[in-house]
C-alpha positions in Angstrom: 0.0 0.0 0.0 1.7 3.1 -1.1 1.9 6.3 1.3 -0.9 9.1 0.9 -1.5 12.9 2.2 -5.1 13.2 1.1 -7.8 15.5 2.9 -11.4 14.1 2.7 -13.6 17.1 2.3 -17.5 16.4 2.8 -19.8 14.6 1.0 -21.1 16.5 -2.4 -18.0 18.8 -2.3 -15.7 18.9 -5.4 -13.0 21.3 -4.9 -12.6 24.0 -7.4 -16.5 23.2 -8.5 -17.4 27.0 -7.8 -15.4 30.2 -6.7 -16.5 33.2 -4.5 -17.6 35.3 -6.9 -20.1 32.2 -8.7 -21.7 33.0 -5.3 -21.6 36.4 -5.3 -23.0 36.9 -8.3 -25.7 34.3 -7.7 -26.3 35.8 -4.5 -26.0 39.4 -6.3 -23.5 40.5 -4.1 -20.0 41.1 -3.5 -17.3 38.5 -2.8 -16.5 40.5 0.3 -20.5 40.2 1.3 -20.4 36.3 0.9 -17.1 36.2 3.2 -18.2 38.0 6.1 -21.4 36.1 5.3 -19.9 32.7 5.1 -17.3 33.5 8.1 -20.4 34.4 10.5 -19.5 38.0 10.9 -22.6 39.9 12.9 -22.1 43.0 10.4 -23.8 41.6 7.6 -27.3 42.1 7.2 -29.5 38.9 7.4 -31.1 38.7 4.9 -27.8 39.2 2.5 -26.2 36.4 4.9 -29.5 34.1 4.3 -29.2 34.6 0.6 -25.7 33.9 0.2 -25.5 30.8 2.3 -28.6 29.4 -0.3 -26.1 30.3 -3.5 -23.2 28.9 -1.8 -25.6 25.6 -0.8 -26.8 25.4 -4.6 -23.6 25.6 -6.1 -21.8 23.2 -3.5 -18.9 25.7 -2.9 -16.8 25.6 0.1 -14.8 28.2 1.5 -10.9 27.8 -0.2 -8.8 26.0 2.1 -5.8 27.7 1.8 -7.3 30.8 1.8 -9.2 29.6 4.8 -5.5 28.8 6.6 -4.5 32.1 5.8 -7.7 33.8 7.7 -7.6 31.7 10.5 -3.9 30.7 11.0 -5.1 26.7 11.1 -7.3 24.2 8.8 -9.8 22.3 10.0 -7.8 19.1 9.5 -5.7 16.6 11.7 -3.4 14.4 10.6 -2.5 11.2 12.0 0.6 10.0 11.7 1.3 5.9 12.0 3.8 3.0 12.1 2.1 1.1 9.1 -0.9 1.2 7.5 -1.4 -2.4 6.7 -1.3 -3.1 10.5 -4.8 -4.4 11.5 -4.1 -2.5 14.7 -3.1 0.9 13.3 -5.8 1.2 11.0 -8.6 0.5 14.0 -6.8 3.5 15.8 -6.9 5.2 13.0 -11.0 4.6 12.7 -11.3 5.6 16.2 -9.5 8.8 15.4 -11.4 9.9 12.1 -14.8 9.0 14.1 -14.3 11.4 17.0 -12.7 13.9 14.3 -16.0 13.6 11.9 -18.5 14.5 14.8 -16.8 17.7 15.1 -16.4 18.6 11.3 -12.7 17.9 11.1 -11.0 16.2 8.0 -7.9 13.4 9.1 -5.0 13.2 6.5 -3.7 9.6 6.9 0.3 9.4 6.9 2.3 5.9 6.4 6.0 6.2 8.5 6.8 2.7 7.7 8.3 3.1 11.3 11.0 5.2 9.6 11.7 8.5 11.7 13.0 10.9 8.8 9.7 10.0 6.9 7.9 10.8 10.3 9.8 14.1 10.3 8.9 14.9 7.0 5.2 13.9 7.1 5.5 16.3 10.3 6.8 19.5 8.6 3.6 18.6 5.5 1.9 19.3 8.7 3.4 22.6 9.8 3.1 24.0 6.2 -0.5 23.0 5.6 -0.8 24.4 9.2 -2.8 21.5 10.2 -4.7 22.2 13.7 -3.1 19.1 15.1 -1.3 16.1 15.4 -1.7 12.3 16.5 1.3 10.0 16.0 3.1 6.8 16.4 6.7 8.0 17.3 9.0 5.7 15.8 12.2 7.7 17.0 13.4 10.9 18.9 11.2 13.7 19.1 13.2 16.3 17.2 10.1 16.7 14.3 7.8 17.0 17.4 9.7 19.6 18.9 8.9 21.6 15.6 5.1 21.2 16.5 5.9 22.5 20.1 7.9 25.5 19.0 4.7 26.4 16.6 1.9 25.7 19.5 0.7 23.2 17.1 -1.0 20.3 19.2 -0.1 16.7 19.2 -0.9 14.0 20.9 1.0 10.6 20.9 -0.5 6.7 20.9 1.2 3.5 21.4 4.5 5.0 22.5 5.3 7.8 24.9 7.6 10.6 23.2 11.4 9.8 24.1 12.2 12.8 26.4 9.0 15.1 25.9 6.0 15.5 28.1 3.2 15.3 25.9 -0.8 13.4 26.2 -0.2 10.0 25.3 -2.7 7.3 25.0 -0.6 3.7 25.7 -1.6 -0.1 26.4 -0.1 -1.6 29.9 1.8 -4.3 27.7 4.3 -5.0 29.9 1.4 -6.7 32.2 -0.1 -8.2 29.2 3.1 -10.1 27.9 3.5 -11.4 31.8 -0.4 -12.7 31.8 0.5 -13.8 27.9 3.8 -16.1 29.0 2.0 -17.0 32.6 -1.0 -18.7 30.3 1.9 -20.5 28.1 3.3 -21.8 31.5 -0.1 -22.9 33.1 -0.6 -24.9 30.0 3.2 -27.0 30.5 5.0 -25.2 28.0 8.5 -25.1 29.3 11.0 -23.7 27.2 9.1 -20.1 25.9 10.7 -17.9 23.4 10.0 -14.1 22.4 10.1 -12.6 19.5 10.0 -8.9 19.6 10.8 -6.1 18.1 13.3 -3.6 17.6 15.5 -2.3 20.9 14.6 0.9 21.4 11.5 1.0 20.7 9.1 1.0 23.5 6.9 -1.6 23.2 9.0 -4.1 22.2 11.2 -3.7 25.0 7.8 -3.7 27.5 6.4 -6.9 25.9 9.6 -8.5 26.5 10.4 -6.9 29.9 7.1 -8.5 30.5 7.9 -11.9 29.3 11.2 -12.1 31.5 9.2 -11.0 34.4 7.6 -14.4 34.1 10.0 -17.1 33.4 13.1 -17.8 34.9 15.6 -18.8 31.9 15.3 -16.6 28.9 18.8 -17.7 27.6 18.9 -18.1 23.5 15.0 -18.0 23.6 14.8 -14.5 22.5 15.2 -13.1 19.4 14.5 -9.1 17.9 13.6 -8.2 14.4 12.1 -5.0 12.9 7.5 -5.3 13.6 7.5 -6.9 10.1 6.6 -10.7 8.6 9.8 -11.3 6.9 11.9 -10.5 9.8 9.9 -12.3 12.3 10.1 -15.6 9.7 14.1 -15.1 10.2 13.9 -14.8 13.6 11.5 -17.9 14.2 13.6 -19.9 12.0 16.7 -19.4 13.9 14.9 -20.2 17.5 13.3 -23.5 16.4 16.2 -24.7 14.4 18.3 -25.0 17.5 19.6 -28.2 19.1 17.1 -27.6 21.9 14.4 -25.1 20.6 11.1 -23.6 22.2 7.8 -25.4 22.5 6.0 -22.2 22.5 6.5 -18.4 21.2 5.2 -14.7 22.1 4.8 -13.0 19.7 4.9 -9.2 19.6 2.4 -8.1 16.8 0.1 -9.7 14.6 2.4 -8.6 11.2 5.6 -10.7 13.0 2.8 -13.7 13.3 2.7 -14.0 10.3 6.1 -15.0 9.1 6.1 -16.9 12.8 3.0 -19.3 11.5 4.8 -19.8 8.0 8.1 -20.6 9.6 6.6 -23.0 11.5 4.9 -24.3 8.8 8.1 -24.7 6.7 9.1 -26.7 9.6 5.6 -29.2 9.5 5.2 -27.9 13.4 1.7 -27.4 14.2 1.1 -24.4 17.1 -0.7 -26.0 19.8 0.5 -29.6 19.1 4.2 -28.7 18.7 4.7 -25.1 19.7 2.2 -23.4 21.8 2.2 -19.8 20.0 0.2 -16.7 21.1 0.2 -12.9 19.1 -0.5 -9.4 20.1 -3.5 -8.3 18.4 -6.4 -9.6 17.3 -6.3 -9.6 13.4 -9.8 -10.2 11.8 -8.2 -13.8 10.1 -6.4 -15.0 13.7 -9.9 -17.1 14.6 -10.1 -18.4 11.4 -6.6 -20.1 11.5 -6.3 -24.2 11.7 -5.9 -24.1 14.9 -7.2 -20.3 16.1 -4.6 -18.4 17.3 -4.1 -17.2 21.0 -3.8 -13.1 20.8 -3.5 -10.1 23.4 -6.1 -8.2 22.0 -5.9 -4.0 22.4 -8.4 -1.9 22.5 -6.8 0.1 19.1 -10.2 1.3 18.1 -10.4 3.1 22.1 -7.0 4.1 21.5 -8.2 6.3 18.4 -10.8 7.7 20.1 -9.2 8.8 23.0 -6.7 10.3 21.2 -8.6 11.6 19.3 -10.6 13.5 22.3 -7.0 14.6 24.0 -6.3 16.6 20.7 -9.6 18.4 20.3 -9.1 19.5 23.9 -5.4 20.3 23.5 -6.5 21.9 20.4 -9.2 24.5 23.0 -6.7 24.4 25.3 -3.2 23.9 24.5 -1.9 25.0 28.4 -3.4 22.1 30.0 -0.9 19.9 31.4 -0.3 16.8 29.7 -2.2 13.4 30.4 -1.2 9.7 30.2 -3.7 7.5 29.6 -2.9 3.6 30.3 -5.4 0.8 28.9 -5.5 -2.3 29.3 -5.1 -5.5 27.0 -6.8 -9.1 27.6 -5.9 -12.5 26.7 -8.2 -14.6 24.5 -7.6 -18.1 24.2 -7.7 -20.3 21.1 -6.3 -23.7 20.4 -2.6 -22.5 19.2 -1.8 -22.1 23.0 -3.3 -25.3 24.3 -1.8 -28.6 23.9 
């Protein structure tokens, strides 16, 4: 899926369609007239305000955006930056975000980091020049494009991972405690040797889901392995645990994009989870139920996470003196078959 900046205006508008002065001179007055008018401005006369707004309604025109930035300093647009698009989880957040956004009239421009910090700081700076009223991210990195947004007053909230070094709002999953309860379950069920596969150091939440994991079981020596949060790594890294002379007999497994390549290296292998390796995923990906076995997940609330975040902004966005919030929620186990023998 290739990267996009695109601004979803509202339904029936076509930009460029009609111009202030098609709606002046339908409305048979000047373009000045049908700005105050279509700005709310108390010195035009009703009637003139009531007959502008019907020629700016029959002629679908919007006020120019740009134009519009210009007035007002700000557009009425957010844009969300994230790890990866084709991430089950990210896109939910991302739903949750566009949601809350809608029922207050703003527009969300989608941005793909690819977990990559210079795009993130470029994807950042689009947002400084289109003068976006604020920003909701995925760090992947330091902060330094965020401390851009700070110097501007532009607000920004972060998700998933806390801003290295900056105070900000931040909406984040306890998944420290959920990898624990994830390994515990592996252990009630008689795994004994249990391997991780994470993502990369550095990067908060792979170092919490496996911070979590050693807080559980008591050897963790050659059983762990880091890759970047993508399939093909994750295949690597699976390959090289279970070829060992004494491998795992089950897996955590940090995301649902890493599962993947985890499920085919084990297939390559003829291992079955459950039966050979007991195997269990953050995040509940629509097609983890509908594996042979169904896969054991840590499911997070991403959709809540949008929303949230999503509410933070718009009241940083009132208020951008407020002192910053951390909001922690929580994740919970769902058992399938690929963690039971």
């Amino acid at each position: 899926m290739t990267d996009c900046w695109e601004i979803h205006y509202p339904s029936g508008y076509c930009p460029g369609m009609s111009t202030i002065s098609d709606v002046a001179a339908r409305a048979g007055v000047s373009t000045a007239t049908v700005s105050r008018a279509l700005n709310g401005k108390a010195n035009v006369d009703p009637e003139l305000a009531a007959r502008v707004r019907q020629a700016a309604t029959e002629l679908g025109y919007q006020p120019n955006g740009p134009a519009r930035n210009l007035r007002r300093q700000e557009a009425a647009v957010v844009a969300l930056i994230i790890s990866d698009v084709e991430n089950p989880f990210f896109t939910a957040i991302a739903r949750g975000v566009e949601d809350v956004a809608h029922e207050v009239g703003y527009s969300v421009v989608l941005c793909n980091s690819d977990e990559n910090a210079d795009k993130e700081n470029r994807y950042i700076d689009i947002a400084i020049q289109e003068r976006v009223a604020g920003v909701i991210l995925s760090p992947s990195g330091p902060a330094a494009g965020v401390a851009k947004l700070a110097a501007r007053g532009t607000a920004y909230v972060a998700v998933d991972r806390p801003l290295p070094d900056r105070d900000s709002d931040v909406v984040l999953v306890d998944t420290r405690l959920a990898a624990a309860q994830a390994t515990a379950h592996l252990v009630a069920q008689g795994y004994e040797r249990i391997g991780c596969i994470t993502g990369p150091a550095g990067v908060r939440t792979a170092d919490d889901r496996l911070a979590g994991y050693r807080d559980t079981v008591k050897t963790t020596k050659n059983l762990v392995r880091r890759s970047e949060y993508k399939a093909a790594g994750a295949h690597r890294a699976a390959a090289s645990l279970l070829s060992q002379p004494n491998p795992p007999d089950a897996l955590l497994v940090a995301n649902n994009a890493m599962a993947v390549g985890v499920l085919r290296a084990l297939q390559e292998l003829n291992l079955r989870p459950g039966r050979d390796v007991g195997v269990v995923a953050f995040d509940d990906a629509p097609w983890a139920e509908l594996l042979d076995p169904p896969l054991t997940v840590v499911a997070q609330p991403a959709y809540e996470i949008g929303t949230e975040a999503a509410r933070l902004l718009l009241a940083r966005i009132a208020d951008n003196t407020r002192p910053p919030t951390v909001t922690t929620l929580g994740a919970r186990l769902i058992e399938r078959a690929s963690s039971h023998r």
